[in-house]
PDB file as gemmi writes it, atoms N, CA and C in Angstrom:
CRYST1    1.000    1.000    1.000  90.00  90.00  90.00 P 1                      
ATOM      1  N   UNK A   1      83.909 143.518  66.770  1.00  0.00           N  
ATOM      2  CA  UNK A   1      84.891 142.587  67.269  1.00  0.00           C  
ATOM      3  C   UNK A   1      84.160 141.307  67.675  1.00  0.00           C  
ATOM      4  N   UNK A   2      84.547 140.212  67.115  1.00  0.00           N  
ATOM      5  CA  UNK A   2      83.975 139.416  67.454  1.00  0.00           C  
ATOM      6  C   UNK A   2      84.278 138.533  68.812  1.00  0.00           C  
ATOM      7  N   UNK A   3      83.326 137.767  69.903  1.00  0.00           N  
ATOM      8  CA  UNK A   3      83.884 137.676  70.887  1.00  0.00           C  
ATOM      9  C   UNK A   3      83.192 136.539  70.823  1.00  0.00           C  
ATOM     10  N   UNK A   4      84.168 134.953  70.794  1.00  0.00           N  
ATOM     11  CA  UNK A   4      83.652 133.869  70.921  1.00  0.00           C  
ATOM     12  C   UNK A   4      83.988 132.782  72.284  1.00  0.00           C  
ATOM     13  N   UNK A   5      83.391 131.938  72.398  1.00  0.00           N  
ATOM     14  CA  UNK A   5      82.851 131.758  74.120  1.00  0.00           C  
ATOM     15  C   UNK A   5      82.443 130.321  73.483  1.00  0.00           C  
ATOM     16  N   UNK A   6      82.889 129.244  74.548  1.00  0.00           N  
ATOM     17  CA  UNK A   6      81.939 127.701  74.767  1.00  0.00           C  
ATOM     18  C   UNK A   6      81.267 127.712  76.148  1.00  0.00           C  
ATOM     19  N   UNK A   7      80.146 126.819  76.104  1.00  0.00           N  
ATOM     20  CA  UNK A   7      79.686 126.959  77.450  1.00  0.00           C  
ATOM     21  C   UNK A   7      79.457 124.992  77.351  1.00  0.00           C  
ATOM     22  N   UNK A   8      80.190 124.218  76.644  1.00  0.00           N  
ATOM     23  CA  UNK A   8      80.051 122.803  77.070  1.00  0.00           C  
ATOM     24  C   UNK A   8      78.704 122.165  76.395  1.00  0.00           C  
ATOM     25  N   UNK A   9      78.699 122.858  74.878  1.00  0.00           N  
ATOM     26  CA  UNK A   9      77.163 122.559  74.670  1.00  0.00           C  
ATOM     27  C   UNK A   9      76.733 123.580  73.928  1.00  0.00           C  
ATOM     28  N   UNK A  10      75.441 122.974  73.570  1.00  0.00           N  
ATOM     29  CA  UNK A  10      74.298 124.033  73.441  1.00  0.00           C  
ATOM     30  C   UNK A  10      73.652 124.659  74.514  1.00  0.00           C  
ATOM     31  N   UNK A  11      73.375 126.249  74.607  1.00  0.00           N  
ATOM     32  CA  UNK A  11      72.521 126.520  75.964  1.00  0.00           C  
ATOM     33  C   UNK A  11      71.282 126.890  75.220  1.00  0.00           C  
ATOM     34  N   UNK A  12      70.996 127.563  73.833  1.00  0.00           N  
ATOM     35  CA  UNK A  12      70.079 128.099  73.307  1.00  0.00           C  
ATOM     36  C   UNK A  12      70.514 129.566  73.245  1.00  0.00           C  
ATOM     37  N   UNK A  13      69.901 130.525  72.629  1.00  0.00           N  
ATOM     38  CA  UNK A  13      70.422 131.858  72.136  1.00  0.00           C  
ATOM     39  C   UNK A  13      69.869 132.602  73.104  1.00  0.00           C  
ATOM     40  N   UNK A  14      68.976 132.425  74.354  1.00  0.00           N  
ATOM     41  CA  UNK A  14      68.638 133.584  75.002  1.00  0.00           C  
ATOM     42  C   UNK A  14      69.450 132.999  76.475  1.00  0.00           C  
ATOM     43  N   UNK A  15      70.858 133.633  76.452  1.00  0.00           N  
ATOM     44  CA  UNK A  15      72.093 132.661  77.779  1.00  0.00           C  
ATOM     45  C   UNK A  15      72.287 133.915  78.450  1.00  0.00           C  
ATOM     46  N   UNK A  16      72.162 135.256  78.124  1.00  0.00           N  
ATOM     47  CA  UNK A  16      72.591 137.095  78.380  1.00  0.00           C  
ATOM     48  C   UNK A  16      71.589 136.909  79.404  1.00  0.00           C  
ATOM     49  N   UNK A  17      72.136 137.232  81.003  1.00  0.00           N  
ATOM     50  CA  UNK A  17      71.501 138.150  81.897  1.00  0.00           C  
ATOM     51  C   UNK A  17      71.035 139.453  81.120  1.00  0.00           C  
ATOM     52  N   UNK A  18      69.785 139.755  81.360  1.00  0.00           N  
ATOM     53  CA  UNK A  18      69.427 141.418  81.517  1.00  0.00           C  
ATOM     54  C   UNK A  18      70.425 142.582  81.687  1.00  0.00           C  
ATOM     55  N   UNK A  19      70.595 143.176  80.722  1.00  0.00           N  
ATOM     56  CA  UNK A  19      71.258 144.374  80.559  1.00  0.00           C  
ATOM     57  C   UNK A  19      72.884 144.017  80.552  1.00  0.00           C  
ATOM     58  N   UNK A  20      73.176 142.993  80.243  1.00  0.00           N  
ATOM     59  CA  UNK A  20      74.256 142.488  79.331  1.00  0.00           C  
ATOM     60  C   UNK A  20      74.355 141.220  78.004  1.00  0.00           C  
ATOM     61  N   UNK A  21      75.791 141.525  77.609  1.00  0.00           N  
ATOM     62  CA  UNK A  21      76.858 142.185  77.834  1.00  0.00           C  
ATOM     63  C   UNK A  21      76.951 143.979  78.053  1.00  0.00           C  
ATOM     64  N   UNK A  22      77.867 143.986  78.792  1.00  0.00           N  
ATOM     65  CA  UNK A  22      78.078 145.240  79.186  1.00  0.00           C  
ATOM     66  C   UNK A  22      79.779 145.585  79.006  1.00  0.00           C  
ATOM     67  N   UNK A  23      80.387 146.900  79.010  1.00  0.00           N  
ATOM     68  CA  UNK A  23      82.030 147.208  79.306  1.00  0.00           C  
ATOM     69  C   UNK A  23      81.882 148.664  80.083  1.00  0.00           C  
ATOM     70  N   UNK A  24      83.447 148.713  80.322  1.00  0.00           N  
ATOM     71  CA  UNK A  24      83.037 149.756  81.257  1.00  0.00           C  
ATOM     72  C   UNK A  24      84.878 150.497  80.197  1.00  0.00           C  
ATOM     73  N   UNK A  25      85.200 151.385  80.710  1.00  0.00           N  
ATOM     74  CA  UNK A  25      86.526 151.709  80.739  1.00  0.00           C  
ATOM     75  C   UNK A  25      87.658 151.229  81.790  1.00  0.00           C  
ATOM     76  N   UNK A  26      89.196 150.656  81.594  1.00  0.00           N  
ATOM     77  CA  UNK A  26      89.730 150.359  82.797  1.00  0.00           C  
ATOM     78  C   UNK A  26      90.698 151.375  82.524  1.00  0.00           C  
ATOM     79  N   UNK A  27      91.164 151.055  83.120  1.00  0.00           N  
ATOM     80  CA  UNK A  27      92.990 151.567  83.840  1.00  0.00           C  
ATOM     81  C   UNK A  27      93.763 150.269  83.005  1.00  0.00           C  
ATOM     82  N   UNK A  28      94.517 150.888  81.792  1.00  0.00           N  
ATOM     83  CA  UNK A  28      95.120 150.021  81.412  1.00  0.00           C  
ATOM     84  C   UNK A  28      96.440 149.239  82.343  1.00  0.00           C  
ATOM     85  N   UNK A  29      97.263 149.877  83.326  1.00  0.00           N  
ATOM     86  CA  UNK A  29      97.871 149.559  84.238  1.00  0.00           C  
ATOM     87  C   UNK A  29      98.040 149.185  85.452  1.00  0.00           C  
ATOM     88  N   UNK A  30      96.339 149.133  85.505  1.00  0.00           N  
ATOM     89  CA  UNK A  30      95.655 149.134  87.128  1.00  0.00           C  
ATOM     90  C   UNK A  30      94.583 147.809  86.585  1.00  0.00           C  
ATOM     91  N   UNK A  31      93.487 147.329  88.274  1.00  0.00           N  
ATOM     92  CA  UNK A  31      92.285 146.895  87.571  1.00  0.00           C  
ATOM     93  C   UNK A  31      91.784 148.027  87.953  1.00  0.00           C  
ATOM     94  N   UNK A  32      91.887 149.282  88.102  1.00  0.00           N  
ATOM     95  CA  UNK A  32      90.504 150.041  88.619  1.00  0.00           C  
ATOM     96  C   UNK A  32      89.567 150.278  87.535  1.00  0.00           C  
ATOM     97  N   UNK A  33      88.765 150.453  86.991  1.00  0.00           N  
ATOM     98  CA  UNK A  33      87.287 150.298  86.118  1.00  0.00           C  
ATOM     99  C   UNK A  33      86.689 151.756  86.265  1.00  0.00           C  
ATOM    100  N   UNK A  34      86.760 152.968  85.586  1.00  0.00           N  
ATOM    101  CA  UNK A  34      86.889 154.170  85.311  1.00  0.00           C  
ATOM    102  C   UNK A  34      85.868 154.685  85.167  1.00  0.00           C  
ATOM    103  N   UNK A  35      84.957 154.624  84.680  1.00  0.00           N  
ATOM    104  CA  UNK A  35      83.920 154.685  83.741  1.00  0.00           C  
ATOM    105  C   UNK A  35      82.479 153.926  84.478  1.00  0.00           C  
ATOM    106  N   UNK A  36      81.079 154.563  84.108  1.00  0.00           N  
ATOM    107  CA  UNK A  36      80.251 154.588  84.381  1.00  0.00           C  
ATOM    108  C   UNK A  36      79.727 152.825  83.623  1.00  0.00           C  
ATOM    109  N   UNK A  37      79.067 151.849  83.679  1.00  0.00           N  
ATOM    110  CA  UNK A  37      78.877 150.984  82.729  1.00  0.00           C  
ATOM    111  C   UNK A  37      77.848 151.014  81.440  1.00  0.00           C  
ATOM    112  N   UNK A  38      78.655 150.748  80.196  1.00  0.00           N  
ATOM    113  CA  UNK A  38      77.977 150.990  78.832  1.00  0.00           C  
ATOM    114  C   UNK A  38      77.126 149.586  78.432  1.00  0.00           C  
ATOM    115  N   UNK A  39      75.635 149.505  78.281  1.00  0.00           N  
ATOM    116  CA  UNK A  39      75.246 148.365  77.529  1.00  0.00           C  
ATOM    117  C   UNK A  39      76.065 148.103  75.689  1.00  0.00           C  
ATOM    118  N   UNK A  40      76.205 147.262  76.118  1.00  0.00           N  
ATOM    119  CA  UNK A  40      76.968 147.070  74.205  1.00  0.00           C  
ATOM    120  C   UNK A  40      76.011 146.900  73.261  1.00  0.00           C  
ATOM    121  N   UNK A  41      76.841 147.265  72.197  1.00  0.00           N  
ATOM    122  CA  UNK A  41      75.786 147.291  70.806  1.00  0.00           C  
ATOM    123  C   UNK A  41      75.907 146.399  70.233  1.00  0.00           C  
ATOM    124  N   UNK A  42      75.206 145.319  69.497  1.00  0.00           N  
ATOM    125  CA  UNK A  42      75.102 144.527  68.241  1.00  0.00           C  
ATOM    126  C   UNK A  42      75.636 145.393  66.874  1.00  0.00           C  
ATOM    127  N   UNK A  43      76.888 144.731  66.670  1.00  0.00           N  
ATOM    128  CA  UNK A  43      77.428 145.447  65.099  1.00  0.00           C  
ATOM    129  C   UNK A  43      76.239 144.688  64.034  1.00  0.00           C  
ATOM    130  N   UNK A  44      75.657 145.816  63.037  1.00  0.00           N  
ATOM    131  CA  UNK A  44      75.267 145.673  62.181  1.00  0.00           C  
ATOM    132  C   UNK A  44      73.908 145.209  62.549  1.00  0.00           C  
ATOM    133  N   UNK A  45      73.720 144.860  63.704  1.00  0.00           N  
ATOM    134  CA  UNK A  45      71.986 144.321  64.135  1.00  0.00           C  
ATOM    135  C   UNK A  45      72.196 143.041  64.055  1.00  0.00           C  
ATOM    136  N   UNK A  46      73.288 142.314  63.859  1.00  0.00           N  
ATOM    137  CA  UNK A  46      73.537 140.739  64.286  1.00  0.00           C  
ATOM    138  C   UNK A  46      73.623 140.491  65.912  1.00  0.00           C  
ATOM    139  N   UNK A  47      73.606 139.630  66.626  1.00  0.00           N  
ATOM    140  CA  UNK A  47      73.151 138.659  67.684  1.00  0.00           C  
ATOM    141  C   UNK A  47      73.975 137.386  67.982  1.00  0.00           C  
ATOM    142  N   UNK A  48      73.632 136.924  68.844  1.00  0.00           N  
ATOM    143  CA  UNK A  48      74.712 135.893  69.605  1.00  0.00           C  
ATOM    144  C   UNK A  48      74.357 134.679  68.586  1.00  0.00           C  
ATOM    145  N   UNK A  49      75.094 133.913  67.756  1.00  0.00           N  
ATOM    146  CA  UNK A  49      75.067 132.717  67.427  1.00  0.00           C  
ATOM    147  C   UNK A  49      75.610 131.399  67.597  1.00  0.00           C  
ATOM    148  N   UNK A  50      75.685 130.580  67.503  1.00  0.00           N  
ATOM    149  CA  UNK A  50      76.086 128.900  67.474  1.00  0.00           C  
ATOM    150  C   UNK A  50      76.538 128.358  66.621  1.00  0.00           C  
ATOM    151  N   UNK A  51      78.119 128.031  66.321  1.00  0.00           N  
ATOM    152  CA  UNK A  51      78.054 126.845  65.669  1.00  0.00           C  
ATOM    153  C   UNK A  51      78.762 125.835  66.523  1.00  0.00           C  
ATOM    154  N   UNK A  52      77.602 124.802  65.830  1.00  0.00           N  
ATOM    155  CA  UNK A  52      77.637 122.940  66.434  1.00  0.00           C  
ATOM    156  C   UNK A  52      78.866 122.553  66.123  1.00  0.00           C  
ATOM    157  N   UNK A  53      79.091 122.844  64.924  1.00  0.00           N  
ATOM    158  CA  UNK A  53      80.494 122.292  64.332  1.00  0.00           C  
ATOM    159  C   UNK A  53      81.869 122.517  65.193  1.00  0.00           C  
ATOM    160  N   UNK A  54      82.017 123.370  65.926  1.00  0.00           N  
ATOM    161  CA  UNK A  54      83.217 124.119  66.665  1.00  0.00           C  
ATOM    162  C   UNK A  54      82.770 124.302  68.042  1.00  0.00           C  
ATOM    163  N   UNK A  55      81.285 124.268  68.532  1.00  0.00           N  
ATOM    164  CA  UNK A  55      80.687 124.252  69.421  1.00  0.00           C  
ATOM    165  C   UNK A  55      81.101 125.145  70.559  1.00  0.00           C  
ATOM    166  N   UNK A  56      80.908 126.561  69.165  1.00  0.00           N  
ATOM    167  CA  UNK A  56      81.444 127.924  70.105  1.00  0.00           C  
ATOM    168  C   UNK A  56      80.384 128.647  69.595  1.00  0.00           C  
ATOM    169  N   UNK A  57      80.330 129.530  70.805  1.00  0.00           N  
ATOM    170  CA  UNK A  57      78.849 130.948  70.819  1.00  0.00           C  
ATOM    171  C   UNK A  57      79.693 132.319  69.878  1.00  0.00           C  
ATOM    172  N   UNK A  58      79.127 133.100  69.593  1.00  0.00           N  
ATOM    173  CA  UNK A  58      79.552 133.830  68.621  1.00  0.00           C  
ATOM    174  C   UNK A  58      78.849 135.180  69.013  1.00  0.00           C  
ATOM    175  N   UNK A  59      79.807 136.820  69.661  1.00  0.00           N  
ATOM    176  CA  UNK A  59      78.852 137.716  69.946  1.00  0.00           C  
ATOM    177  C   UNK A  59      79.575 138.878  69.124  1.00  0.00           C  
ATOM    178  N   UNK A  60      79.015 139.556  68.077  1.00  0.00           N  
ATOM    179  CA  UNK A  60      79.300 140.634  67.367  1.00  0.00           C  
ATOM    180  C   UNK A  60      79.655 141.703  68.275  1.00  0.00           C  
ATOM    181  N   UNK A  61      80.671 142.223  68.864  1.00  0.00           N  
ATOM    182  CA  UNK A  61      80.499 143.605  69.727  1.00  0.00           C  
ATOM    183  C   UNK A  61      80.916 144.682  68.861  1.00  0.00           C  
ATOM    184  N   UNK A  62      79.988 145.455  68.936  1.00  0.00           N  
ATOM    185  CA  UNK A  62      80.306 147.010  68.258  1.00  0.00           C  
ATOM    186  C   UNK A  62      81.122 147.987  68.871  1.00  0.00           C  
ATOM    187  N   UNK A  63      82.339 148.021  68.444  1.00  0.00           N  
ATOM    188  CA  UNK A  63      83.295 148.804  69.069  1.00  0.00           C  
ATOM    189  C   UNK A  63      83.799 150.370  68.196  1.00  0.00           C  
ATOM    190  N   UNK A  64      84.197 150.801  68.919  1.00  0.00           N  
ATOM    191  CA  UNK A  64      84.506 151.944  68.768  1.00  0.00           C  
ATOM    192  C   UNK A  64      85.530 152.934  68.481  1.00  0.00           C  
ATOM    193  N   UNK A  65      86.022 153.490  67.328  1.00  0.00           N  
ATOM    194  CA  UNK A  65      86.989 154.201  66.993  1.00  0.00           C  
ATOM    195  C   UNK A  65      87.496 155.197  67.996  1.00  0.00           C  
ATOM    196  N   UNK A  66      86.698 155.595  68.641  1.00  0.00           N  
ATOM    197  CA  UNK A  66      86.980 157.128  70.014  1.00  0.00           C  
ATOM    198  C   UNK A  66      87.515 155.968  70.860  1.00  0.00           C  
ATOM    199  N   UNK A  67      87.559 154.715  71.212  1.00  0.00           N  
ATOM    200  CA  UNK A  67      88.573 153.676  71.815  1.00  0.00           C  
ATOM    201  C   UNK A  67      89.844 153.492  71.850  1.00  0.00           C  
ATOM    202  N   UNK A  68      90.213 153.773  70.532  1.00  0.00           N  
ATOM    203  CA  UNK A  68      91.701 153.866  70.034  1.00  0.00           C  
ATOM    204  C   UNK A  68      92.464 154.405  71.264  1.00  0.00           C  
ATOM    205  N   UNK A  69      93.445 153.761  72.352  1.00  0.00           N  
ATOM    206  CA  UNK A  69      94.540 153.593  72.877  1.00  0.00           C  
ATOM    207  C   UNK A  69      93.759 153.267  74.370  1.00  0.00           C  
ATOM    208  N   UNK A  70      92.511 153.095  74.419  1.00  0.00           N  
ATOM    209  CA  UNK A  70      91.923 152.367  75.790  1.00  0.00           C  
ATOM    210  C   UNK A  70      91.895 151.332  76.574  1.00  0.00           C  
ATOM    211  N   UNK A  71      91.619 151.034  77.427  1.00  0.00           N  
ATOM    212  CA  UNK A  71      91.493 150.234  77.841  1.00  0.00           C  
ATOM    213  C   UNK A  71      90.085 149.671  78.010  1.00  0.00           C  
ATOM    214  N   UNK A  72      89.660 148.405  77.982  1.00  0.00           N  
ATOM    215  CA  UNK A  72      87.464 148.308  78.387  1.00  0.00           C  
ATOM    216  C   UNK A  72      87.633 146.945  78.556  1.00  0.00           C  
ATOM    217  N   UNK A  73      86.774 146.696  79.764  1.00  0.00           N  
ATOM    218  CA  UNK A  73      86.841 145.465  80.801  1.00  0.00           C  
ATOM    219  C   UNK A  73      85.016 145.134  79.679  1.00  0.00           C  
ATOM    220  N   UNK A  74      84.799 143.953  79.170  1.00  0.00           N  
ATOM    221  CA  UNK A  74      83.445 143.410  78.552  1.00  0.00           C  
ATOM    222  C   UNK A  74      83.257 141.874  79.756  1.00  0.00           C  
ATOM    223  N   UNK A  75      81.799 142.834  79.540  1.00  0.00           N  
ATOM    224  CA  UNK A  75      81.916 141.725  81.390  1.00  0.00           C  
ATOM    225  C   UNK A  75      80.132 140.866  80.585  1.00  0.00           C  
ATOM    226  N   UNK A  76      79.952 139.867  80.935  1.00  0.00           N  
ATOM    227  CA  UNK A  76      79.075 138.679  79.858  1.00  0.00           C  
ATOM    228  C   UNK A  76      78.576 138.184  81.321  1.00  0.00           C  
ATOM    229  N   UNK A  77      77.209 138.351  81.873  1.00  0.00           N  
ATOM    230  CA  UNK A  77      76.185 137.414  82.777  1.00  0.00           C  
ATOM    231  C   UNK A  77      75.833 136.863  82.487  1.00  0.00           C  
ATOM    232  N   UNK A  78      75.636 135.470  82.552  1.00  0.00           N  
ATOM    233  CA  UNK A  78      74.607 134.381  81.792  1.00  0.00           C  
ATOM    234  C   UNK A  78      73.194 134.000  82.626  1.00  0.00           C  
ATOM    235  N   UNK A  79      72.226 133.853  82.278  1.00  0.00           N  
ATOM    236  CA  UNK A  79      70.808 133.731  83.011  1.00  0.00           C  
ATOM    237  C   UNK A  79      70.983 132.691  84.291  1.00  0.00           C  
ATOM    238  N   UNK A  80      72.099 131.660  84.528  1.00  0.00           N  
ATOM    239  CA  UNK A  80      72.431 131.286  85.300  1.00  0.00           C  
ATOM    240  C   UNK A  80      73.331 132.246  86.688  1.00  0.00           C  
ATOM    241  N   UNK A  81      73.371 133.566  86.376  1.00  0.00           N  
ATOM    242  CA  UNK A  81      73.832 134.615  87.605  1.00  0.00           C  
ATOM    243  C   UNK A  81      75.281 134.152  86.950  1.00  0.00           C  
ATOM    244  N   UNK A  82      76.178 133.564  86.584  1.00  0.00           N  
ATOM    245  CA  UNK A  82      77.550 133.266  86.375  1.00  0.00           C  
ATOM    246  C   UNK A  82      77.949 134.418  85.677  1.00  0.00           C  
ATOM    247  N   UNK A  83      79.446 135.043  86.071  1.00  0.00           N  
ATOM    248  CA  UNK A  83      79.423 135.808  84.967  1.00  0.00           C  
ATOM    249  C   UNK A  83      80.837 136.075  84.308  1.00  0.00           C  
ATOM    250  N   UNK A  84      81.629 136.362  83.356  1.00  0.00           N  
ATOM    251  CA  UNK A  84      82.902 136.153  82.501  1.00  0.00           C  
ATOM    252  C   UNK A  84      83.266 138.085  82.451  1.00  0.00           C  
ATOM    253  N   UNK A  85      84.847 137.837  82.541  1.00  0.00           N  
ATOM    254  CA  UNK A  85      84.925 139.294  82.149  1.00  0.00           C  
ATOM    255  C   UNK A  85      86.411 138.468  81.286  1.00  0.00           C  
ATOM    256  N   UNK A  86      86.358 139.861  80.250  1.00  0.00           N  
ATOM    257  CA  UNK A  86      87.251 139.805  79.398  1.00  0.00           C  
ATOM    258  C   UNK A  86      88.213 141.153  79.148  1.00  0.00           C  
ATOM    259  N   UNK A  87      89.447 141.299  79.354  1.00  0.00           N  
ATOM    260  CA  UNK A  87      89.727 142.587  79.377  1.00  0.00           C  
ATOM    261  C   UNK A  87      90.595 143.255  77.644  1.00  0.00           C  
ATOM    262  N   UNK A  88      90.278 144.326  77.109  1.00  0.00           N  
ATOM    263  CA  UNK A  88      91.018 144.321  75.893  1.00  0.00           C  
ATOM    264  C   UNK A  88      92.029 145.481  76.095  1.00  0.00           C  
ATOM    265  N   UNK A  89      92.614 145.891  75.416  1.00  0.00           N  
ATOM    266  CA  UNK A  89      93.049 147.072  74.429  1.00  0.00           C  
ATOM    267  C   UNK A  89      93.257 147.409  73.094  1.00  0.00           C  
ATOM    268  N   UNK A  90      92.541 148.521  73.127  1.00  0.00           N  
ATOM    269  CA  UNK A  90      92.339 148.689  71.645  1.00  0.00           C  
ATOM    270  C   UNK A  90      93.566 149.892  71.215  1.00  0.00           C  
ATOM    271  N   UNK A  91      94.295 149.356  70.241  1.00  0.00           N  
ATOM    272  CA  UNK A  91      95.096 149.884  69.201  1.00  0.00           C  
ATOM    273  C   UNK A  91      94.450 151.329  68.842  1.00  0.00           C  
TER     274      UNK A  91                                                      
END                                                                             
């Protein structure tokens, strides 16, 4: 799934706090956050990219079929301590 993001610019490709991105499981009807926290995977062994042109960041997340009717909070730290959460459900 691809998960795209501006940060006002270029920051350079190393913007990930340590040991994120991360998701956890939620409560699709709640915020409570269920689940222990999962480091995420790079689909296919691709990585965060840039394009200038649209001047949006670009992060491959490897998601998961055993997901199907979940809920998962993907929470993004940037080396600046700032940090973004995004909440989905997956079909």
């Amino acid at each position: 799934m691809p998960v795209k993001f501006r940060m006002g610019g270029f920051r350079g490709l190393d913007i990930f706090a340590a040991g994120y991105p991360n998701s956890q499981v939620k409560n699709c009807s709640t915020t409570v956050l269920e689940s222990a926290v999962e480091q995420t995977v790079n689909a296919g062994g691709s990585s965060l990219t840039y394009d200038p042109a649209c001047d949006t960041y670009s992060y491959i997340w490897k998601t998961d079929k055993s997901w199907s009717g979940t809920c998962r909070q993907l929470a993004i730290r940037f080396t600046d301590l700032s940090i973004q959460y995004a909440n989905f459900k997956f079909k």
